[in-house]
C-alpha positions in Angstrom: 8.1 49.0 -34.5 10.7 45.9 -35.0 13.2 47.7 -32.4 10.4 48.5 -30.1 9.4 44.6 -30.1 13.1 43.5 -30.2 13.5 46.0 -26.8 10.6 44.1 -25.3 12.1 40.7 -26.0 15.5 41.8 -24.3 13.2 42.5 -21.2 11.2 39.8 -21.2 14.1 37.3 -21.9 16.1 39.0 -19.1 13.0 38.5 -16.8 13.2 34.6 -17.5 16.6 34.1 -17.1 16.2 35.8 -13.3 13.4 33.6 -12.6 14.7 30.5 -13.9 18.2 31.4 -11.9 16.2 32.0 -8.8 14.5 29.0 -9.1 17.0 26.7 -9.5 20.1 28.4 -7.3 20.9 27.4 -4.5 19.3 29.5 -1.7 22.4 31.9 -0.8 22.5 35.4 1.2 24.1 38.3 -0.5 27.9 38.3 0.9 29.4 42.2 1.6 30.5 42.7 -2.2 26.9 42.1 -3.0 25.5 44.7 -1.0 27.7 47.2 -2.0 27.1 46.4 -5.6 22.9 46.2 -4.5 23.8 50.0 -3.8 24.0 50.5 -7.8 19.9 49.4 -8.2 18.9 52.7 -6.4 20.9 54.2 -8.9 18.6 52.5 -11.4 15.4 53.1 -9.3 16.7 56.9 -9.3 17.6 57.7 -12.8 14.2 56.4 -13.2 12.5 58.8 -10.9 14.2 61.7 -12.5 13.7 60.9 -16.6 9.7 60.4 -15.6 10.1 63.5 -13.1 11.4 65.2 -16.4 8.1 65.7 -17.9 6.8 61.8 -18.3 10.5 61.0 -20.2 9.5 57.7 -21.4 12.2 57.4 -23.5 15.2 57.9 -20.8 12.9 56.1 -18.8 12.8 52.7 -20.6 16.9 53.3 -21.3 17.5 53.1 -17.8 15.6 49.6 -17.7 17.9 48.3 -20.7 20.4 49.3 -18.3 19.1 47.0 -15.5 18.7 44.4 -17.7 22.7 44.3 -19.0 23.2 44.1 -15.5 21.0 41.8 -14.6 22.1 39.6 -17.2 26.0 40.4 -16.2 24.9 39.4 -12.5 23.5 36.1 -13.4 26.2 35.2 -15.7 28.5 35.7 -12.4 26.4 33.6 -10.3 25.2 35.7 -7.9 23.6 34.8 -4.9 19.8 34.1 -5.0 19.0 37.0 -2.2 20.5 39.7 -5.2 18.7 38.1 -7.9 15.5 38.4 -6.1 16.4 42.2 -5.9 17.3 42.7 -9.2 14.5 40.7 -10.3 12.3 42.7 -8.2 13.4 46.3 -9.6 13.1 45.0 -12.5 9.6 43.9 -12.3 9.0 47.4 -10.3 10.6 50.1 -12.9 8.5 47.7 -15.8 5.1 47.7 -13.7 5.3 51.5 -13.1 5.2 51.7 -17.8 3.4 49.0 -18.2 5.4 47.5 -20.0 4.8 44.0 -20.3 3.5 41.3 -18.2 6.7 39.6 -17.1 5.3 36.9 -15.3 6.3 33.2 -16.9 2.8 32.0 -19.0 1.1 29.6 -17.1 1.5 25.7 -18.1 -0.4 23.2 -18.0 0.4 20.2 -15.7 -0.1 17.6 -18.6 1.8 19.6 -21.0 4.9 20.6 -18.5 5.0 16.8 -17.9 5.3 16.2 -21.8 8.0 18.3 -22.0 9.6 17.5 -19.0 9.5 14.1 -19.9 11.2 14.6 -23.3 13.8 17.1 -21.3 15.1 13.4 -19.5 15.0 11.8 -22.8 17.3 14.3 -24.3 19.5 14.3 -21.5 20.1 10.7 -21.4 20.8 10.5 -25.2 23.2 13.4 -24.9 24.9 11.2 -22.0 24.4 8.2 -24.0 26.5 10.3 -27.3 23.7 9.9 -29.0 23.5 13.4 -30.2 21.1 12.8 -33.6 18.4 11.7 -30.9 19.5 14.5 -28.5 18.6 17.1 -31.8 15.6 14.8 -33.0 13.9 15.6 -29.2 15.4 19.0 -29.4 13.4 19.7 -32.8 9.9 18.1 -31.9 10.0 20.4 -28.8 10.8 23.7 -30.9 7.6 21.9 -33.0 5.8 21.9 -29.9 6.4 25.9 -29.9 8.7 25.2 -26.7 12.6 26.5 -27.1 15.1 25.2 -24.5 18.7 26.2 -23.3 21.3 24.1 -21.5 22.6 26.2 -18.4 25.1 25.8 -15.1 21.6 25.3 -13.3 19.7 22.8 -16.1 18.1 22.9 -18.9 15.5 26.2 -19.3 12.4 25.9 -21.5 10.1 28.2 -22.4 7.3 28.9 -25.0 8.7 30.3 -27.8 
C-alpha cells in the first residue's frame, strides 16, 4: 500500500512540476529536436494501448506512466519549450484519466489564502536578498505550518499544499 501511495505521489508531483513550468515559461514553440523527441510520447501512448489491450494489464499499464513521468521530469529539468510541456503534460493527464488514477488537477485556492501566502512568498524573498536567512527559514516554517510546502526554481518559487 506505502509503494502504491509513494507511486501516486511521483505522479501527482510530476503533474505539478509541468503545470507550474508551463505557467511560468516563457511561451516558446517546439524547435525541430523537439519534435523529433515529441515522436517518443506515441511510444508512451502505444505501449499503453498494448499492456491494456493485453487483457486489462494494469500493471504494465501504470509502468509505462512512471515512464512518462522520468521523462517528463528529465524534459523540464532541460527547459523545454512550453509547446512540449503542454504535450507531455497532456499525455500525461490522458494515459492517468483513461485508470483513473488520480485527479491531477492543482486544488483550488482560495483568493484570500493565495494572497497570504503570496504575500509571505515576497517577504521571504526579500529577507533572502536582504542575507537575512533566519527570517528567510522563520517565513519558510510558518508556511509548511500553514500545510503549504514551497521550492525555489529557474522559474520562481512553487508552492503547493502539502
Amino acid at each position: 500500500m506505502q509503494a502504491c501511495q509513494n507511486g501516486l505521489e511521483r505522479i501527482k508531483n510530476a503533474r505539478k512540476e509541468l503545470d507550474f513550468y508551463i505557467k511560468n515559461s516563457a511561451d516558446t514553440k517546439m524547435t525541430e529536436a523537439e519534435k523529433e523527441e515529441a515522436k517518443e510520447l506515441e511510444t508512451y501512448q502505444a505501449q499503453f494501448e498494448a499492456a491494456m489491450d493485453d487483457d486489462f494489464n494494469t500493471a504494465d499499464a501504470v509502468s509505462v506512466i512512471y515512464e512518462l513521468v522520468r521523462f517528463s521530469n528529465i524534459a523540464v529539468k532541460a527547459g523545454v519549450s512550453k509547446e512540449y510541456a503542454q504535450q507531455i503534460q497532456d499525455m500525461l493527464d490522458h494515459l492517468c484519466g483513461v485508470l483513473g488514477v488520480a485527479e491531477l488537477k492543482e486544488e483550488v485556492v482560495s483568493d484570500e489564502d493565495t494572497a497570504k501566502i503570496e504575500e509571505l512568498i515576497a517577504k521571504r524573498a526579500e529577507a533572502k536578498q536582504a542575507k537575512d536567512f533566519a527570517a528567510a527559514d522563520a517565513i519558510r516554517d510558518e508556511l509548511a505550518a500553514m500545510g503549504i510546502t514551497i521550492k525555489d526554481t529557474r522559474q520562481g518559487v512553487q508552492w503547493f499544499r502539502s
